[in-house]
N, C-alpha and C positions, 0 to 999 in steps of 0.2 A: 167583313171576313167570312162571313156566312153563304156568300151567293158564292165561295170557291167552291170544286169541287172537292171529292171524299179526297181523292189521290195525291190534290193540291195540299190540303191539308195534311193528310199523315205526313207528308215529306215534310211541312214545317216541323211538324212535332217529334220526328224523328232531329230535324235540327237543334232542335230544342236540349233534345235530352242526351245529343252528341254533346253538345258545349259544356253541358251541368256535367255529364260524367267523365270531362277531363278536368274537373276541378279547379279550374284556372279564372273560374269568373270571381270579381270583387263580391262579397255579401248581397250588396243591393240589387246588383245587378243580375246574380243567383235567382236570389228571389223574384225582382222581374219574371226572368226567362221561367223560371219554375211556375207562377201565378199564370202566365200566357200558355204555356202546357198545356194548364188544367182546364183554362178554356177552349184551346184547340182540342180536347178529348172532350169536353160537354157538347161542343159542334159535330164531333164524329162520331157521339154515341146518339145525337138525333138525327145523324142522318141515317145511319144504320136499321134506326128503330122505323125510321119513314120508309126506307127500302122493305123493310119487313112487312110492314103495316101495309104497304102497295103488295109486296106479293101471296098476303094472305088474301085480301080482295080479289088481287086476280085471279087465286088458285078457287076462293069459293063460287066465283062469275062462273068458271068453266066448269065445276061442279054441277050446274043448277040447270048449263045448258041440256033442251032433252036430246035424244036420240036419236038423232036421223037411220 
């Protein structure tokens, strides 16, 4: 599930929390979709953190360069 992208993913997790907030799911099944959530948001808060963590690198790269 990890090699999706960001986009792919929040749409699952938007599916996700469409289904739980019409209340219609069985208990088990809740919880399923609730437990898979929470992994679709630990996947999108490291990708986030990798995009960040890439544009602070790049922003100090271009810091460092001198001055033509």
């Amino acid at each position: 599930m990890s090699n999706k992208d960001f986009n792919t993913l929040y749409r699952e997790l938007e599916k996700k929390v469409e289904l739980l907030e019409k209340g219609e799911l069985p208990l088990e099944e809740a919880v399923k979709t609730y437990t898979e959530g929470q992994e679709l948001i630990k996947l999108l808060n490291e990708k986030l953190n990798k995009a960040r963590e890439q544009m602070v690198v790049t922003d100090k790269s271009e810091q460092k360069e001198p001055e033509k």
